[in-house]
N, C-alpha and C positions, 0 to 999 in steps of 0.2 A: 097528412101532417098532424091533425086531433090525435090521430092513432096512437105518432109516435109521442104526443107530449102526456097522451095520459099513463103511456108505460111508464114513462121518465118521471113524472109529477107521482106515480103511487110506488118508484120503485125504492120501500124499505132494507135497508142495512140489515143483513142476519147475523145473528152473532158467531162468533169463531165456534160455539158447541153446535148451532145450526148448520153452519159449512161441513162439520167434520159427520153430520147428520145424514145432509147432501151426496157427500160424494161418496159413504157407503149404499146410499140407497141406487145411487150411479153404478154402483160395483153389483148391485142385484139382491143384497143382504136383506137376511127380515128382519123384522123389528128385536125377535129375540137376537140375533144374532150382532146386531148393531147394540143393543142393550148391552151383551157381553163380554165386545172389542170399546165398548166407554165403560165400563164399568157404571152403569146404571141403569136402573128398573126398565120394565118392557113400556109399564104406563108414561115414563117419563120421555122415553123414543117416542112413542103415542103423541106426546104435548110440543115435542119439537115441532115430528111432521104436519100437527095438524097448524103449528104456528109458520112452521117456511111455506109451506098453499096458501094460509093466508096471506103472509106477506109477498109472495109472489103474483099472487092472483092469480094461480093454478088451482086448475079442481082435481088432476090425474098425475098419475107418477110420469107418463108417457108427456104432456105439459110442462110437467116439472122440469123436467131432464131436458125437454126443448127451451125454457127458460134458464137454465144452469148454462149450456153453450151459447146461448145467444148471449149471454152475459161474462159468458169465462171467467164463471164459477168452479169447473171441475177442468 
């Protein structure tokens, strides 16, 4: 029960360019190439990912992607 309320209690809102972040990183894309389908910098893919881990409370893309379907994200 703790489990479930601290997932629910830390789980932040991403924003629509985070989602669209997510679910190329779900498709397997790199950074450059996610850069290239938003048309923005590699650094700025850089500041999303490192902002959806933290707001997920993932440390791994393997984490990530199991917190996107638990949540039907992607």
């Amino acid at each position: 029960m703790k489990k479930q309320q601290e997932k629910s209690a830390a789980a932040i809102p991403l924003t629509e360019r985070e989602l669209e972040v997510l679910r190329l990183i779900e498709k397997e894309f790199s950074n450059k190439e996610i850069a290239t389908n938003l048309f923005i910098s590699e650094r700025t893919v850089e500041t999303h990912r490192k902002n959806i881990l933290r707001k997920t409370q993932t440390s791994s893309v393997i984490g990530l992607i199991k917190y996107a379907y638990e949540h039907k994200l992607v």
